[in-house]
DONU-351488 format. One line per 10 residues: number of its first residue (from 1); their letters; for each residue x, y, z of C-alpha. Coordinates in steps of 0.05 Angstrom, whole numbers, plus 5000, padded with zeros to 4 digits. Last residue first. Layout:
N
NUM) A) X/Y/Z; ...
This chain:
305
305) XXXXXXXXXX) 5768/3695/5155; 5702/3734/5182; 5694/3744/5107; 5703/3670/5096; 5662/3646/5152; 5613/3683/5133; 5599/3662/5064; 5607/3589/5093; 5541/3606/5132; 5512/3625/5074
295) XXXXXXXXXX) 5534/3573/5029; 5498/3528/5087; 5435/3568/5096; 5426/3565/5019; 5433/3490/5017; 5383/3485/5072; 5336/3522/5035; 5344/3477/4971; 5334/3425/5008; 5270/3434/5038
285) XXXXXXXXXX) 5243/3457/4963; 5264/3391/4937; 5218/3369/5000; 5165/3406/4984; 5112/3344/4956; 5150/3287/4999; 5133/3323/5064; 5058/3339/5043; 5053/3262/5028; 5078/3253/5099
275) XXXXXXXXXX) 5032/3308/5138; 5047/3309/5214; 5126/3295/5201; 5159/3248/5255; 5173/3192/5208; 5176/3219/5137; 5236/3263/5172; 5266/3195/5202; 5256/3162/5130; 5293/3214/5107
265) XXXXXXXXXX) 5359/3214/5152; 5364/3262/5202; 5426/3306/5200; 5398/3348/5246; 5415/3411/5194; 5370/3360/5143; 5316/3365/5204; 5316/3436/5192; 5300/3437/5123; 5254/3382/5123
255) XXXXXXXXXX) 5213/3430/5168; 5229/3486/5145; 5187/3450/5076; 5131/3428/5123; 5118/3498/5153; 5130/3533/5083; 5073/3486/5050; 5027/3502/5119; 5040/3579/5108; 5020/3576/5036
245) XXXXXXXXXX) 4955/3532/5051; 4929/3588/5096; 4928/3558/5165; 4870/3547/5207; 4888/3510/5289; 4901/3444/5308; 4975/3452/5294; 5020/3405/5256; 5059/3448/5214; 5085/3491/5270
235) XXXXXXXXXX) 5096/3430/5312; 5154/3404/5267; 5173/3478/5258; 5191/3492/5321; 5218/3421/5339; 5259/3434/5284; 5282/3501/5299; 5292/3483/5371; 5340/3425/5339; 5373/3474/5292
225) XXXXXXXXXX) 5413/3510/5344; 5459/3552/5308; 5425/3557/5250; 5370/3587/5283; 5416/3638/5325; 5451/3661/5249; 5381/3689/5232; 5364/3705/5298; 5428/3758/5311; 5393/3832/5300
215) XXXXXXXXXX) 5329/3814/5344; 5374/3771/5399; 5413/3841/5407; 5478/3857/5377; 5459/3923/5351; 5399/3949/5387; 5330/3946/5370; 5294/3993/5402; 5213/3986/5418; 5166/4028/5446
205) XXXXXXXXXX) 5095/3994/5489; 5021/3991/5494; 5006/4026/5437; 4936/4021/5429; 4891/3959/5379; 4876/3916/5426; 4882/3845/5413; 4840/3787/5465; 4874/3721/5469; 4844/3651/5449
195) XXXXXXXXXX) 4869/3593/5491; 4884/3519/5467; 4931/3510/5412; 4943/3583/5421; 4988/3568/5490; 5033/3511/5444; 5042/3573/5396; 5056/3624/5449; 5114/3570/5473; 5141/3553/5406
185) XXXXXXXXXX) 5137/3622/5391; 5195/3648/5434; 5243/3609/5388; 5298/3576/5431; 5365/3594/5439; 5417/3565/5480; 5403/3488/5464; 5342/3453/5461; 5339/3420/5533; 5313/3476/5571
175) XXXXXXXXXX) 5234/3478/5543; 5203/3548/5542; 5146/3529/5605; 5075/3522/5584; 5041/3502/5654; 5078/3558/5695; 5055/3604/5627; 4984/3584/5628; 4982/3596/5712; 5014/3667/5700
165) XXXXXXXXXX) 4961/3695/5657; 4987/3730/5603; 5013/3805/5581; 5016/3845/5533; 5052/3865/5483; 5050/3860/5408; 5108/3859/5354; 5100/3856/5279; 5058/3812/5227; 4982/3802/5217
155) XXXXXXXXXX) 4977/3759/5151; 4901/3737/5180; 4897/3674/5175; 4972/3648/5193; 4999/3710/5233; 4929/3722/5277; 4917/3648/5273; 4978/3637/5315; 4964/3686/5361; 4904/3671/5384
145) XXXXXXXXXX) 4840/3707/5364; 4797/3754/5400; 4803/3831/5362; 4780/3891/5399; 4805/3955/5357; 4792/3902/5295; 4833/3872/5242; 4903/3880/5282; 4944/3946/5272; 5006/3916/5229
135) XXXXXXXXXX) 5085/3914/5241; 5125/3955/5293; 5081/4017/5292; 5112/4080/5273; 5113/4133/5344; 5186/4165/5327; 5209/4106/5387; 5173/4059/5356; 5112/4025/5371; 5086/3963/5396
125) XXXXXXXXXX) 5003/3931/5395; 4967/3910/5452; 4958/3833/5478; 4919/3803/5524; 4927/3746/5550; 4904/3663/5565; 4830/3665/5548; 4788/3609/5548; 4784/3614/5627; 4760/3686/5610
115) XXXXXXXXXX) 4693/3668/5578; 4639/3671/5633; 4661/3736/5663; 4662/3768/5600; 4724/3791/5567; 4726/3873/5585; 4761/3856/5651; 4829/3837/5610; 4828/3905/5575; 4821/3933/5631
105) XXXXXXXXXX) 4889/3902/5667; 4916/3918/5597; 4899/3985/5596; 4930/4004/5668; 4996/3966/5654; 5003/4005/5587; 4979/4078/5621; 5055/4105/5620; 5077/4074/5544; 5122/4026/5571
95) XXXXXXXXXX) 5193/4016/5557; 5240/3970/5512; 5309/3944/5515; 5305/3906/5584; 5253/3865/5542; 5174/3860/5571; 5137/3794/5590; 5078/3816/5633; 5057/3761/5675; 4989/3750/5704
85) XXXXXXXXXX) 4968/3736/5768; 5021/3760/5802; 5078/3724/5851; 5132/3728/5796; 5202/3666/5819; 5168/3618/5773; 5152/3660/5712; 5221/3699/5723; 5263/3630/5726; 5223/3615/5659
75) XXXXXXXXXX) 5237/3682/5621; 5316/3672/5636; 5314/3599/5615; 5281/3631/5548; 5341/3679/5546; 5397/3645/5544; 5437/3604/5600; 5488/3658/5621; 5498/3638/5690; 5438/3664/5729
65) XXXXXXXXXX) 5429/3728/5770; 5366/3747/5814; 5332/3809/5821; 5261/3815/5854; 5234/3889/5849; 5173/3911/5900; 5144/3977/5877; 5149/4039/5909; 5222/4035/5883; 5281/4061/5928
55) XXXXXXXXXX) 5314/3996/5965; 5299/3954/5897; 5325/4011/5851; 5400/3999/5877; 5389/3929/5875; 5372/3939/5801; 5434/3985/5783; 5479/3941/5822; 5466/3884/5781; 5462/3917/5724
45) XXXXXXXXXX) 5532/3943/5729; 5562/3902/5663; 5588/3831/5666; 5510/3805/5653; 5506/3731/5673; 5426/3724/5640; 5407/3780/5689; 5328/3752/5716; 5289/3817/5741; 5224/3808/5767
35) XXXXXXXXXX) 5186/3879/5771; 5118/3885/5816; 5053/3904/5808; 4993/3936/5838; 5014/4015/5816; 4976/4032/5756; 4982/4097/5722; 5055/4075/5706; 5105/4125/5714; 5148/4086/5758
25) XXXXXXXXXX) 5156/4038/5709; 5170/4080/5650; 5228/4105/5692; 5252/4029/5713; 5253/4019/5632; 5292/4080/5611; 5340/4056/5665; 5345/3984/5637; 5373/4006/5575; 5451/4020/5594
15) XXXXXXXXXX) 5460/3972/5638; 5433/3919/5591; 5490/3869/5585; 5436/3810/5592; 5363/3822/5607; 5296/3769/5633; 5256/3825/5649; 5179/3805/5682; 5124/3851/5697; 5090/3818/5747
5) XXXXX) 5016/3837/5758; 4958/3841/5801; 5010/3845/5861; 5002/3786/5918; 4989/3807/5987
């Protein structure tokens, strides 16, 4: 019989991590799931660590090692490979608060009946390990939105957790073909275009950020694969969905900015942007950022040097 719920771990040189993760598992308040664990091509002793846990846990775990591919192939082959209803995306560098699975599975049943097939998660808010949220409480202790409009209406910033329903995510898949790294909010913004999610305003989940993590890295990440930025932004500024006029100008300008790292001419930018006359109005602006990211990125190179 399938689990309610797959927690799913996409992790890379995590040894040291994953236990405090396994231990919030097992102290989970609810017991119908299981724990899909996709190693990115991990040299350390994960994979022994997890098979070790599979023959003990009174929870089924599924491990399976890729070659490094990054970690948005990693969250894919979990989706596929999960047998739950809905997935619960969680980091090998983070744990659960012990009733999280519980109060997300109830959070889900307080949508009504009639609405949940506009709804594609749940979400609850992160903490820290000292008990500081990561970012903002959400406008309401019940809050339906989507997560796009909840960073581009509403200013909320910050980590949530949650989890979504597995059928969105198998239809949403992070695409393969942009390069190592690919913004996770491509994929929840293509979701928002269409579903709504329900916020909850408890601690769901503790968060570390660990030196030479994806976290601590993104800013050099983007630059080095500017074709998910630009499809990132490209769709960013195009969404069906409200936008405060500041966040559609800074769309539009990334934008340009990222499709000068393409090296794509500007009748190519004019070409596939959603607003033209918006592209022409920021695009000094475009440049300028992309001349920053480049003295940046030869700032580097000379103190590396």
């Amino acid at each position: 019989m399938s689990p309610r719920v797959s927690v799913v771990t996409p992790t890379y040189q995590r040894a040291a991590t994953l236990p405090r993760l396994y231990d919030s598992l097992l102290r989970q308040s609810f017991h119908d799931f299981e724990w899909v664990v996709v190693d990115d091509g991990s040299s350390d002793d994960t994979g022994s660590l997890v098979r070790r846990w599979a023959a003990e846990a009174p929870f089924r775990i599924d491990y399976v090692r890729q070659a490094n591919q990054g970690k948005h192939v990693a969250v894919n082959r979990g989706v596929e490979r999960s047998t739950g209803e809905f997935c619960a995306l969680m980091d090998s560098d983070d744990w659960y608060a012990p009733q999280a699975l519980e109060r997300m599975v109830a959070s889900w049943e307080t949508i009504p009946v009639e609405r949940r097939e506009g709804f594609a998660a749940v979400e609850g808010l992160c903490a820290y390990r000292d008990g500081e949220l990561v970012g903002d409480r959400f406008p309401a202790d019940v809050f339906d939105s989507n997560s796009f409009e909840v960073l581009t209406v509403h200013g909320i910033r910050g980590d949530s957790i949650g989890m979504y329903r597995r059928d969105v995510l198998g239809r949403y898949p992070f695409p393969e073909d942009l390069g190592w790294h690919v913004k996770p909010a491509l994929v929840w913004n293509r979701i928002a275009a269409r579903w709504s999610t329900r916020f909850v305003n408890e601690v769901w989940a503790y968060k570390e950020y660990l030196p030479g993590g994806l976290t601590m890295r993104m800013g050099r990440l983007q630059l080095s694969f500017p074709a998910a930025q630009l499809v990132y932004w490209r769709e960013f500024a195009g969404m069906p969905r409200r936008m405060r006029l500041r966040e559609r100008v800074r769309a539009h300008a990334n934008h340009v900015r990222f499709a000068l790292h393409c090296r794509h001419a500007p009748r190519r930018q004019l070409g596939e942007s959603p607003n033209r006359a918006l592209t022409v109005l920021v695009w000094p602006l475009g440049l300028l950022l992309y001349a920053r990211d480049r003295w940046r990125l030869a700032k580097e190179d000379d103190d590396a040097g």
